[in-house]
Structures are given as structure tokens and as C-alpha cells.
DSSP file (Angstrom, degrees, kcal/mol; ACC not computed):
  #  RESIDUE AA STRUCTURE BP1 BP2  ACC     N-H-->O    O-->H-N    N-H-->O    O-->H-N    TCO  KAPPA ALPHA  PHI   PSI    X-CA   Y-CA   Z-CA
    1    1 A X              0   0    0      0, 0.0     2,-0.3     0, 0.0     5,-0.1   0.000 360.0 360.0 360.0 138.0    5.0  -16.4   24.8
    2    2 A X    >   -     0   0    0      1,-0.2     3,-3.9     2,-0.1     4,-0.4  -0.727 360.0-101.0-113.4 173.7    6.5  -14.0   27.3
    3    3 A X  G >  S+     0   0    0      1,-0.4     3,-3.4    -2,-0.3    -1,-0.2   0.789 114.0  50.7 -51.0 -57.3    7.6  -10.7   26.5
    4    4 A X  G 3  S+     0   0    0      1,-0.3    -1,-0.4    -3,-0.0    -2,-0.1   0.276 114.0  48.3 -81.3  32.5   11.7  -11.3   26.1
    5    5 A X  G <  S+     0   0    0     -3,-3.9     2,-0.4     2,-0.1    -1,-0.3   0.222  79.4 120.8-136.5  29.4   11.1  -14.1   24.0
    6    6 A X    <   -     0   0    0     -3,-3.4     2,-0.1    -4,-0.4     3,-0.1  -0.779  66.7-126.3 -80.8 134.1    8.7  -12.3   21.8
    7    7 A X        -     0   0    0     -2,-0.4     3,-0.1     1,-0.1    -2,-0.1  -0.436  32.8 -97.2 -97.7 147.0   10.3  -12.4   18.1
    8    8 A X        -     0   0    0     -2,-0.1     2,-0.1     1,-0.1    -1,-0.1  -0.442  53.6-110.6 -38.6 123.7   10.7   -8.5   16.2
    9    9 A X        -     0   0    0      1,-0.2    -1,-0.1     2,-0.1    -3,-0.0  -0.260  35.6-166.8 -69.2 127.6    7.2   -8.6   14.0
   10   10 A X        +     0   0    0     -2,-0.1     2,-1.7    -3,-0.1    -1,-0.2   0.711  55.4 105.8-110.2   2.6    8.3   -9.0   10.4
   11   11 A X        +     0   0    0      1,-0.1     3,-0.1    -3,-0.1    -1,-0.1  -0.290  42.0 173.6 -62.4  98.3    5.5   -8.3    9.1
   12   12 A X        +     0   0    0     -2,-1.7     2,-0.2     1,-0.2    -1,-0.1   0.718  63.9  10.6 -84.5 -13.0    5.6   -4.7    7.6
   13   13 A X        -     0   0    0     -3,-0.1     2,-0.6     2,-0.1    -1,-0.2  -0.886  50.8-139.4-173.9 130.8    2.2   -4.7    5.9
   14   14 A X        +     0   0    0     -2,-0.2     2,-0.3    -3,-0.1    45,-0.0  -0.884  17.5 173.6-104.1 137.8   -1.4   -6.2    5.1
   15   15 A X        -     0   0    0     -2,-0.6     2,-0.5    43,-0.0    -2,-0.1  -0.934  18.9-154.5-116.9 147.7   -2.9   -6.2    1.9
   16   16 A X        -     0   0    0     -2,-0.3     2,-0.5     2,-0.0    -2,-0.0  -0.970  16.4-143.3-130.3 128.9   -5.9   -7.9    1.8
   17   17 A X        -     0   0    0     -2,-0.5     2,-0.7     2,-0.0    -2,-0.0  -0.801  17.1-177.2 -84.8 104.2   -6.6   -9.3   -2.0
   18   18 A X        -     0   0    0     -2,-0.5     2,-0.2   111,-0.0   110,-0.1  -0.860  21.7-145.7-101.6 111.2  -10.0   -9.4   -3.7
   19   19 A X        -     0   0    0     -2,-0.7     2,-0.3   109,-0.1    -2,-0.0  -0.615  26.1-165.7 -77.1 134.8  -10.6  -10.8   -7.1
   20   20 A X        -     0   0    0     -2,-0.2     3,-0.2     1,-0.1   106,-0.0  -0.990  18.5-153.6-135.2 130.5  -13.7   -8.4   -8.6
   21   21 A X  S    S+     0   0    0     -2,-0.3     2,-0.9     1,-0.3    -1,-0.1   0.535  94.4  40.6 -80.6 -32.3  -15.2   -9.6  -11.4
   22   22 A X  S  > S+     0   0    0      1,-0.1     4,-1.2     2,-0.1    -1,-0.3  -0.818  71.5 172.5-135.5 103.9  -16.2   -6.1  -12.4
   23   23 A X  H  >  +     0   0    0     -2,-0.9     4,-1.1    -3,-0.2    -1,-0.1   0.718  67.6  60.7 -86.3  -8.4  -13.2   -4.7  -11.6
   24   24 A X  H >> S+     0   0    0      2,-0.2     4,-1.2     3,-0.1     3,-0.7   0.978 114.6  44.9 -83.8 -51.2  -13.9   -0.7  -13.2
   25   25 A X  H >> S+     0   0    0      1,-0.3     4,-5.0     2,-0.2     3,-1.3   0.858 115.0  46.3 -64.4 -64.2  -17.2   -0.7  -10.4
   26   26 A X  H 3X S+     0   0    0     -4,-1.2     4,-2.7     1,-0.3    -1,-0.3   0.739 113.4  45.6 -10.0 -70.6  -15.3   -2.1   -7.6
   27   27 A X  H << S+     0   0    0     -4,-1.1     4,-0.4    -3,-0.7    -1,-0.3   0.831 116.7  48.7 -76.9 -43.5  -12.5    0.1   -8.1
   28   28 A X  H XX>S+     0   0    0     -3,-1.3     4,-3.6    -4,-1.2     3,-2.1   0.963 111.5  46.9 -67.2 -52.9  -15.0    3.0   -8.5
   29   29 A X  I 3X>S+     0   0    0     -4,-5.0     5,-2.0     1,-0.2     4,-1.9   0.931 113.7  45.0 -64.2 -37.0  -17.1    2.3   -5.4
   30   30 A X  I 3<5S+     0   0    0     -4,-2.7     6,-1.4     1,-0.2    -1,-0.2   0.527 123.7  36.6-101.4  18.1  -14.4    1.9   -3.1
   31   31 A X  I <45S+     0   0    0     -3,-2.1    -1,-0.2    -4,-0.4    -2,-0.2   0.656 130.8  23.7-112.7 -57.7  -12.6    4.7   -4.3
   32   32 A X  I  <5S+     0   0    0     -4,-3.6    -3,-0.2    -5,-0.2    -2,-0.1   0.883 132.7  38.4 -75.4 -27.8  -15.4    7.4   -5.2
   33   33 A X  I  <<S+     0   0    0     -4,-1.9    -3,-0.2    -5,-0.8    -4,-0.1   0.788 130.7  21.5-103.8 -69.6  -18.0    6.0   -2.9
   34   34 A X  S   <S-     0   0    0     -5,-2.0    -4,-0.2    69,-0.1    -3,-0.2   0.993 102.4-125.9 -70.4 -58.3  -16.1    4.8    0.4
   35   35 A X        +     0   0    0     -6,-0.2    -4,-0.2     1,-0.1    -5,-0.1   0.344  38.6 175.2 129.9  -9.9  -13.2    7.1   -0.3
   36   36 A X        -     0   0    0     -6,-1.4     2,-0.4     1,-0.1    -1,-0.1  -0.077  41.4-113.4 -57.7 126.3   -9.9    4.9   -0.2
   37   37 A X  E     -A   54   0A   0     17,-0.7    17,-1.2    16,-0.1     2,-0.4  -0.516  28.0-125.6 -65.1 128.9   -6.9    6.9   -1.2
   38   38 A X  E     +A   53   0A   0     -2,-0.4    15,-0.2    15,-0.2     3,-0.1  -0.556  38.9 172.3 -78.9 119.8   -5.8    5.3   -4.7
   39   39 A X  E     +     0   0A   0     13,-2.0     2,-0.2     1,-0.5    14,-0.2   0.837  63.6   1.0-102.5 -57.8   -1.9    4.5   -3.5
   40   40 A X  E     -A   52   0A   0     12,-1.5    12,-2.2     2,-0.0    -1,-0.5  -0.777  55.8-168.3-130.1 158.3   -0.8    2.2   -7.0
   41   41 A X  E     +A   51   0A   0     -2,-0.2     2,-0.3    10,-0.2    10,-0.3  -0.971  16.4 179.9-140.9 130.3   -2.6    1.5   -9.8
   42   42 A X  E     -A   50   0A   0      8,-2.4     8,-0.7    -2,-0.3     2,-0.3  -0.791  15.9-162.6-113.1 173.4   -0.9   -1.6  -12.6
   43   43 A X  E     -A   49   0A   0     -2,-0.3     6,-0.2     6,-0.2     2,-0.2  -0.943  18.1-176.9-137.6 149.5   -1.8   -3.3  -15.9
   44   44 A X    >   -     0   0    0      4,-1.1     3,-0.8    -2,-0.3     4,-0.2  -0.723  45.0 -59.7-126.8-169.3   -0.1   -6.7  -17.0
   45   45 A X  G >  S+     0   0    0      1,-0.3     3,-2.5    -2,-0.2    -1,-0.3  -0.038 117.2  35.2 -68.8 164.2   -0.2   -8.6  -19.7
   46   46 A X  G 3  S-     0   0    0      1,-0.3    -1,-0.3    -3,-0.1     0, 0.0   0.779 135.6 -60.0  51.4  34.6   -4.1  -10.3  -20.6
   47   47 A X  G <  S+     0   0    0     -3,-0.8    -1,-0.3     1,-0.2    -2,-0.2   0.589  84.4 177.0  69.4  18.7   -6.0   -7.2  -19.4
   48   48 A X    <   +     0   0    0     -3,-2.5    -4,-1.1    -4,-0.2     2,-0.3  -0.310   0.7 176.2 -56.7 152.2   -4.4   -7.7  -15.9
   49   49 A X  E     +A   43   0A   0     -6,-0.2     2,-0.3     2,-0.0    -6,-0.2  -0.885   7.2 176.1-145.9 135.9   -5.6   -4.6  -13.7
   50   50 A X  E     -A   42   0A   0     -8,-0.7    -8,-2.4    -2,-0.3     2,-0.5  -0.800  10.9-165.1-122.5 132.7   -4.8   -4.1   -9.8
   51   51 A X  E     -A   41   0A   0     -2,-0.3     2,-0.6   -10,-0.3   -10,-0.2  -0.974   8.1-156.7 -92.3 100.1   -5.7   -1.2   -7.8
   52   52 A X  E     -A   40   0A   0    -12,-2.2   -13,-2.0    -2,-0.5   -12,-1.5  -0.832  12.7-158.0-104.9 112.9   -3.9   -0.9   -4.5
   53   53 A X  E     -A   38   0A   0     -2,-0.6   -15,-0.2   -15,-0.2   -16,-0.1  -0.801  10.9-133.1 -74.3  84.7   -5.9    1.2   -1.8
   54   54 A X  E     +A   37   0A   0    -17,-1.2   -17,-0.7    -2,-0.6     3,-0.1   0.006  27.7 169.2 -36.9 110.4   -4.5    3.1    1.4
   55   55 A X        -     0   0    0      1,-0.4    -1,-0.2   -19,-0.1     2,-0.2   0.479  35.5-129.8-120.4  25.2   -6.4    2.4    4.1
   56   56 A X  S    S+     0   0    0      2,-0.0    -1,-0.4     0, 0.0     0, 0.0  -0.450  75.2  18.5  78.5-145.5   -4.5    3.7    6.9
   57   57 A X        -     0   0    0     -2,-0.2     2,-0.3    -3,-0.1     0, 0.0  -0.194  66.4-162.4 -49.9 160.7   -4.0    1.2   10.1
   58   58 A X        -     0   0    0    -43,-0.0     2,-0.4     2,-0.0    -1,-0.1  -0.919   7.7-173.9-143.9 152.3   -4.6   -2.1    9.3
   59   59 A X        -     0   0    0     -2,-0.3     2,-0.5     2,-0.0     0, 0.0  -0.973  20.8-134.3-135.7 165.6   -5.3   -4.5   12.2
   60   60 A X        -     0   0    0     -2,-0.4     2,-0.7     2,-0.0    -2,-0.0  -0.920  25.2-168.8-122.0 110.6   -5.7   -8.5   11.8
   61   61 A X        +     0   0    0     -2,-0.5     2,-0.6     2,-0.0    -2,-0.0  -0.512  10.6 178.0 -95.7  67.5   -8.8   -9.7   13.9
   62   62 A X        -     0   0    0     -2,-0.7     2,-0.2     1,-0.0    -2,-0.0  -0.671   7.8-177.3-108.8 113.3   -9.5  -13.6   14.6
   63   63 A X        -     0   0    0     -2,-0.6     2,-0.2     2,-0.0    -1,-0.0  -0.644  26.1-118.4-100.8 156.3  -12.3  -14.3   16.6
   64   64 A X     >  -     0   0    0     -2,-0.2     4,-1.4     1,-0.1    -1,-0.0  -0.631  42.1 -91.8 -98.5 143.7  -13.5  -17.8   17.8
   65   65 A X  H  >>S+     0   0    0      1,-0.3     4,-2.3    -2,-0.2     5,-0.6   0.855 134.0  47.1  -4.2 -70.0  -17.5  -19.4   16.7
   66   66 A X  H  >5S+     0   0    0      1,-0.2     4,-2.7     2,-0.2     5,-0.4   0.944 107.9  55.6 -65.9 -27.4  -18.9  -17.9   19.8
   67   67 A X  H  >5S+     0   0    0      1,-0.2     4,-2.3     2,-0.2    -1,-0.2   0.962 115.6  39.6 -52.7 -63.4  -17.0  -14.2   19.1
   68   68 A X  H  X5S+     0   0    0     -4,-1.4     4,-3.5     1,-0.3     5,-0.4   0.747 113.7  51.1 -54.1 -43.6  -18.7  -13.9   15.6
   69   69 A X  H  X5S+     0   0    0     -4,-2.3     4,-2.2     2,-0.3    -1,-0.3   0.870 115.3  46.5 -74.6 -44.3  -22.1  -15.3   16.7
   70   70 A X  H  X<S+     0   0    0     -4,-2.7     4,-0.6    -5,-0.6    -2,-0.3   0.989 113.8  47.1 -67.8 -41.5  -21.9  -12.5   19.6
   71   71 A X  H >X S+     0   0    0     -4,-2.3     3,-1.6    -5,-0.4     4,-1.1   0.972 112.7  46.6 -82.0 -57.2  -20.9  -10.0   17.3
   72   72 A X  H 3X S+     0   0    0     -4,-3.5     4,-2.2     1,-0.2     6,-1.8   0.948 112.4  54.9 -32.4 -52.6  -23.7  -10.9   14.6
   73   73 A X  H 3< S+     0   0    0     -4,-2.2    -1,-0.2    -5,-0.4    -2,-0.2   0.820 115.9  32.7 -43.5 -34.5  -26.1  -10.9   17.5
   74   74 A X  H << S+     0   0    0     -3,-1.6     3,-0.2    -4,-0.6    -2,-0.2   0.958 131.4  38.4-114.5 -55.1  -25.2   -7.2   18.8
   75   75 A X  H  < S+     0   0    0     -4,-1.1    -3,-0.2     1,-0.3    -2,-0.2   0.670 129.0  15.9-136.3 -57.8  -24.5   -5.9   14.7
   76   76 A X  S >< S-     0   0    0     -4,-2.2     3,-2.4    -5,-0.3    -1,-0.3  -0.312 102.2-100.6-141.1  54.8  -27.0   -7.5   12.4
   77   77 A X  T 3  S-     0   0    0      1,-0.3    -4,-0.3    -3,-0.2    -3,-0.1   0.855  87.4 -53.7  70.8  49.6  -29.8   -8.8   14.6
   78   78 A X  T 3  S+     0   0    0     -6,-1.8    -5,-0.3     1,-0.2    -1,-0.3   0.235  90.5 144.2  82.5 -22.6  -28.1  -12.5   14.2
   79   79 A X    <   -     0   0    0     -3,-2.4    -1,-0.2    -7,-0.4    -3,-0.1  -0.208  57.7-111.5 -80.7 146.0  -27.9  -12.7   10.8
   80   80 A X        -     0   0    0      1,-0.1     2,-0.2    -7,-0.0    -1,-0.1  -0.257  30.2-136.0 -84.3 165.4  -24.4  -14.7   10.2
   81   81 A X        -     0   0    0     -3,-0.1     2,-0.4     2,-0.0    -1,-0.1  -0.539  29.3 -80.4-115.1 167.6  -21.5  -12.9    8.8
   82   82 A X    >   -     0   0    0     -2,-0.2     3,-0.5     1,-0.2    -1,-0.0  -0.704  38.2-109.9 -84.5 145.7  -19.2  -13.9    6.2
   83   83 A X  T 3  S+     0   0    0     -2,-0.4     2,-1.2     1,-0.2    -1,-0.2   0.896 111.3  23.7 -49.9 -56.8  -16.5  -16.0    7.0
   84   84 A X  T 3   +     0   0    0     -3,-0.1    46,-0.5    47,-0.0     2,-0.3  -0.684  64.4 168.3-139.1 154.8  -14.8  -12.8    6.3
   85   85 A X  E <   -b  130   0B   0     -2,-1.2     2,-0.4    -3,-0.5    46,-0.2  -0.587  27.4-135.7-113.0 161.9  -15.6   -9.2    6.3
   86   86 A X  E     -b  131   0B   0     44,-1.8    46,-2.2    -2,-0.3     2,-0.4  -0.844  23.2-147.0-110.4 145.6  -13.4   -6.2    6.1
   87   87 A X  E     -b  132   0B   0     -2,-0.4     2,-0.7    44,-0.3    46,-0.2  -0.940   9.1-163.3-120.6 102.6  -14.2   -3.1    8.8
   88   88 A X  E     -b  133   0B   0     44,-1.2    46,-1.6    -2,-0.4     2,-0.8  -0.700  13.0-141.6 -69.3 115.7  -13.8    0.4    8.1
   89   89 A X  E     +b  134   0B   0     -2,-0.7    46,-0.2    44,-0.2     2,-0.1  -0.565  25.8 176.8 -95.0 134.5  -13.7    2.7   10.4
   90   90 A X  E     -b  135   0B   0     44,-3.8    46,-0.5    -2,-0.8     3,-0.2  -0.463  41.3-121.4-128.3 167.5  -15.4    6.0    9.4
   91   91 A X  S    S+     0   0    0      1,-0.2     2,-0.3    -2,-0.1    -1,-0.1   0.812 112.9  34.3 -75.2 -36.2  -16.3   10.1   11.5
   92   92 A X     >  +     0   0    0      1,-0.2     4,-1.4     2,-0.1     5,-0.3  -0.379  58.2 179.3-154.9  81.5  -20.0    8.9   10.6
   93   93 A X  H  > S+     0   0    0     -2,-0.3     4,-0.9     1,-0.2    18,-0.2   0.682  86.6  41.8 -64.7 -20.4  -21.2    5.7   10.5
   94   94 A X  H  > S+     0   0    0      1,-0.2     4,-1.9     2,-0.2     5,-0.4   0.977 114.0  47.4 -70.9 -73.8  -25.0    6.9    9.4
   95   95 A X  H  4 S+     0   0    0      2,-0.2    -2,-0.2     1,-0.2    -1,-0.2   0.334 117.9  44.6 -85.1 -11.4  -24.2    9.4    6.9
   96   96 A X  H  X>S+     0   0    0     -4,-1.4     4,-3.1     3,-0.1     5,-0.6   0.674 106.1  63.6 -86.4 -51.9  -21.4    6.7    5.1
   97   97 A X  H  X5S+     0   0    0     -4,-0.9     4,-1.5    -5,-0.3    -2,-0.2   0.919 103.1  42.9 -40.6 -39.8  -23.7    4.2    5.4
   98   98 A X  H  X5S+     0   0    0     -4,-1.9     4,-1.5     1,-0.2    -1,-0.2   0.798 114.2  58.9 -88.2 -24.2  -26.2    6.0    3.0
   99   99 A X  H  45S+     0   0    0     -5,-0.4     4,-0.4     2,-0.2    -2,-0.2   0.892 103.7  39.7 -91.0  -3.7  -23.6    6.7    1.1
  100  100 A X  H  <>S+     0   0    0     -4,-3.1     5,-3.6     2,-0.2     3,-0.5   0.824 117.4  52.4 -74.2 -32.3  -22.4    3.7    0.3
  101  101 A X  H  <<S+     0   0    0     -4,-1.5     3,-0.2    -5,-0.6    -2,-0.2   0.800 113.3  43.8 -64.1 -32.3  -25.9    2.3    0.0
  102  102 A X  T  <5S+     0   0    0     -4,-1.5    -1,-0.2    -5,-0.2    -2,-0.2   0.647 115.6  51.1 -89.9 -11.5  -26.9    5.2   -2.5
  103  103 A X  T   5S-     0   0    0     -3,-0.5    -2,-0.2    -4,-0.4    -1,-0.1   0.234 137.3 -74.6-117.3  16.5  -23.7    4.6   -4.2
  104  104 A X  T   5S+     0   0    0      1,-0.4    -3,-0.2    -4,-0.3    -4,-0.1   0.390  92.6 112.6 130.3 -13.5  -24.1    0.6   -4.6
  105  105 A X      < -     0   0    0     -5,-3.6     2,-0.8    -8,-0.1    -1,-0.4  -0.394  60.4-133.6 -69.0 159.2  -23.6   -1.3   -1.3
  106  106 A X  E     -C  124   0B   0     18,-1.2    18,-2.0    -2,-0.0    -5,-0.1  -0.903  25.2-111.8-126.4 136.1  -27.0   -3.0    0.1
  107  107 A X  E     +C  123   0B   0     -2,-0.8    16,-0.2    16,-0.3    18,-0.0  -0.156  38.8 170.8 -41.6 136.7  -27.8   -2.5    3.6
  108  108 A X  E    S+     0   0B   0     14,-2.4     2,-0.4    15,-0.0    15,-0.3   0.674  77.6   2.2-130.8 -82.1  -27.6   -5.6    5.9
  109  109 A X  E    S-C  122   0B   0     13,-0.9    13,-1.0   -34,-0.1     3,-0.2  -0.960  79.5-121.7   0.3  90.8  -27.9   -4.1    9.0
  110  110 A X  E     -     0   0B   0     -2,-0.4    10,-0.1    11,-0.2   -16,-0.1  -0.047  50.3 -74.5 -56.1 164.9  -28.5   -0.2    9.8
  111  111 A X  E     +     0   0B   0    -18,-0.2     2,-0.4   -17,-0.1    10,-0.2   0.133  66.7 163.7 -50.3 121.1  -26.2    2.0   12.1
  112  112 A X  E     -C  120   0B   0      8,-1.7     8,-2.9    -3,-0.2    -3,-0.0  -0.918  44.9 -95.1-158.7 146.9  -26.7    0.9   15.9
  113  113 A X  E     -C  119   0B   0     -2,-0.4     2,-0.4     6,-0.2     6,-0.2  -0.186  37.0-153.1 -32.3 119.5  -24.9    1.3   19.2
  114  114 A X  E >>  -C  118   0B   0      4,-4.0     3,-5.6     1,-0.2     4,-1.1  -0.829  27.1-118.4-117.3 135.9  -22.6   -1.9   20.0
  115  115 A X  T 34 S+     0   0    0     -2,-0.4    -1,-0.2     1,-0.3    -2,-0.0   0.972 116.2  71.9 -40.3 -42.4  -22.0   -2.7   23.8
  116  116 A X  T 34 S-     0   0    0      1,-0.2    -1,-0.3    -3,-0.1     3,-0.1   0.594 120.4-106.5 -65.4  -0.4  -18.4   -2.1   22.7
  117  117 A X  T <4 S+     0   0    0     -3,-5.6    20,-2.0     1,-0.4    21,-0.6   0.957  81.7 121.6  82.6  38.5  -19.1    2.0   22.3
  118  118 A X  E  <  -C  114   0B   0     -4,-1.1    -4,-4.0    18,-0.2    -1,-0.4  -0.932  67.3-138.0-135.0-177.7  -19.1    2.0   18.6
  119  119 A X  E     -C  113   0B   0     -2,-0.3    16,-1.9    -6,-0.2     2,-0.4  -0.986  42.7-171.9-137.0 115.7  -21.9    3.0   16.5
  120  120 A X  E     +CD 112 134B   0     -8,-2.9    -8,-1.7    -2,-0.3     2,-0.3  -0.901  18.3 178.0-130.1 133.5  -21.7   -0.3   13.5
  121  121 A X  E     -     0   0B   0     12,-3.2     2,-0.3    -2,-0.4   -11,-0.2  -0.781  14.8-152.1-104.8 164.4  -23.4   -1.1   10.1
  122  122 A X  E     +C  109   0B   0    -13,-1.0   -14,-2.4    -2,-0.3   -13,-0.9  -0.839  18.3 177.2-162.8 136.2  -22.8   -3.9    8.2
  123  123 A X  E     -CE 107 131B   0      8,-1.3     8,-1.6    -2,-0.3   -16,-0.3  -0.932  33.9-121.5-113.2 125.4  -23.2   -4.1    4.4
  124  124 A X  E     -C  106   0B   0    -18,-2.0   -18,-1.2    -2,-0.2     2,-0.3  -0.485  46.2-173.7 -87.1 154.7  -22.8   -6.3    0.8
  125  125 A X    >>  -     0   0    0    -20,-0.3     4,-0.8    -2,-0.2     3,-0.8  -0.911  34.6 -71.8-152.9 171.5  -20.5   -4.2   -1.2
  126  126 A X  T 34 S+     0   0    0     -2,-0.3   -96,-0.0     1,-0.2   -21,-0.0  -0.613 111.7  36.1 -96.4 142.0  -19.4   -4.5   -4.6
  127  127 A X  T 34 S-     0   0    0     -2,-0.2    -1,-0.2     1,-0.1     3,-0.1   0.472 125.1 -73.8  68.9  31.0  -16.7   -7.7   -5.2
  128  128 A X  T <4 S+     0   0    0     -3,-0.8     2,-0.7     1,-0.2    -2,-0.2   0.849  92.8 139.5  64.4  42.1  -18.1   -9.9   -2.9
  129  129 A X     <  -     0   0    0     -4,-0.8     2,-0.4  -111,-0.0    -1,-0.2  -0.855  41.1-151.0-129.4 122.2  -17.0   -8.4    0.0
  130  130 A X  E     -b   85   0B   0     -2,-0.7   -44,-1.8   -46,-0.5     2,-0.2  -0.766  25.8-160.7 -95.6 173.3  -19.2   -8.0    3.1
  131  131 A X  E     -bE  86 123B   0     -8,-1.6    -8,-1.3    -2,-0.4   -44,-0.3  -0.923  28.1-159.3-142.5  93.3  -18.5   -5.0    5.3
  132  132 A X  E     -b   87   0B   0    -46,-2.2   -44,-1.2    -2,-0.2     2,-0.3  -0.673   9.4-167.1 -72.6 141.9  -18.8   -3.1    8.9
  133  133 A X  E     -b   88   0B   0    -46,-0.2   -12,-3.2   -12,-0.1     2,-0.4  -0.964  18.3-174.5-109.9 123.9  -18.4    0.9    9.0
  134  134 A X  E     -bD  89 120B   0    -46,-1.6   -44,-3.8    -2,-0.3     2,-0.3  -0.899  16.6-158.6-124.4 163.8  -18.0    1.5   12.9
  135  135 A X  E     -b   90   0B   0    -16,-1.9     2,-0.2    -2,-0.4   -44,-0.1  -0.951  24.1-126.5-134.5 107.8  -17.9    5.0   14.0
  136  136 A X        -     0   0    0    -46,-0.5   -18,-0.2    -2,-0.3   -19,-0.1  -0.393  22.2-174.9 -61.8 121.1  -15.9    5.1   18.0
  137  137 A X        -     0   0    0    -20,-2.0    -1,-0.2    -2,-0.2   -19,-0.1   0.924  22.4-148.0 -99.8 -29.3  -18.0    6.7   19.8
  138  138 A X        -     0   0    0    -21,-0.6    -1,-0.1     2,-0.0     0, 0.0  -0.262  50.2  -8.2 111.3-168.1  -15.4    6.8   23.2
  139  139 A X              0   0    0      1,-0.1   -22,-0.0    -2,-0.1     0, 0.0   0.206 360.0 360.0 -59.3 148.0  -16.1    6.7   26.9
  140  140 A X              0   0    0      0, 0.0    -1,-0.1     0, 0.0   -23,-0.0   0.514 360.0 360.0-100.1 360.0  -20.0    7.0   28.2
């Protein structure tokens, strides 16, 4: 598509929605533990609960087989990812990584240097949600 017939985005926002089966821990860890500013919080009817989390930028990333495979390869020593995983980006990817791990994530892969100039973990985290913290590390 070439630039003048590229359409105005109307997309204004991503939420990405995770049903958590223990929704008070979930809520806790990615609020006390990771850090996510608490933006709305509801109840409905039948004990409904949602907790909606600021998380700054949001970007939407879709990589092809071989992208994922490369990026498992460089990130967690091969070991396949979930179809999908959420990436934060943190000041310090070692020193969030043990804290999310002392506060309930389990280590998949410790903090290492990615040809791409980040410094990446990747982590099971509480609601079924696996996880990269990359830390930019900028020009060498």
C-alpha cells in the first residue's frame, strides 16, 4: 500500500484481555510485582472483576515460523515460545527479572544480550501468560 493511499489508523488503542483464574494474584503480581499503573478497576454482576492496566506504548508484533524460531533460538536457548507472549520493556532487565521471579513468575530463560542490542528474559507469569522483559541497551 503506498503512502497516499494509506487509510487514517482507527485504531486508538490495544488492550490485550487475559482471563485469570485467580484473578486477586494476577492482579497483585502484575501490579505490585511488575509495577503496572492500575488505570480502571470494575465489578459486574456474578463476581465479575476486570482490572485494566496502563502500560504505556503498546505496539502489535507478528512475526512469521522462522521469526519466532530465531527469536527462541537467541532468547531462550530454543525452547519454543507461546503462541503468544506479551513483552515488557523495563530500566533493568536483571534486577526485574528477580523480581518477578521472587515475587511469583518462573524463570524460562535468564537475562542475556540479543543480537538486536537488548538485554531479554523470558518468563511464565501468573494467568497463563508467558513473558519477555527486554532492557534497550542502544548503539555498541
Amino acid at each position: 500500500m503506498t503512502a497516499e493511499k494509506r487509510l487514517t489508523p482507527a485504531v486508538r488503542q490495544l488492550r490485550l484481555v487475559v482471563e485469570a483464574e485467580d484473578y486477586e494474584t494476577a492482579v497483585a503480581f502484575y501490579r505490585d510485582v511488575l509495577g503496572l499503573t492500575e488505570e480502571d478497576a470494575f465489578e459486574g454482576d456474578g463476581g465479575a472483576h476486570v482490572t485494566i492496566f496502563d502500560v504505556g506504548r503498546a505496539t502489535l508484533e507478528i512475526a512469521n515460523p522462522a521469526q519466532v524460531r530465531m527469536i527462541d533460538a537467541v532468547e531462550a536457548d530454543g525452547q519454543p515460545s507461546a503462541r503468544m507472549r506479551v513483552a515488557f520493556e523495563v530500566d533493568d532487565s536483571v534486577a526485574a527479572t528477580e523480581n518477578l521471579v521472587s515475587g511469583g513468575a518462573t524463570l524460562i530463560a535468564a537475562p542475556r544480550e540479543t543480537p538486536w542490542r537488548s538485554l531479554n528474559s523470558r518468563l511464565s507469569a501468573p494467568a497463563g501468560l508467558q513473558i519477555t522483559l527486554f532492557q534497550e541497551l542502544g548503539e555498541k
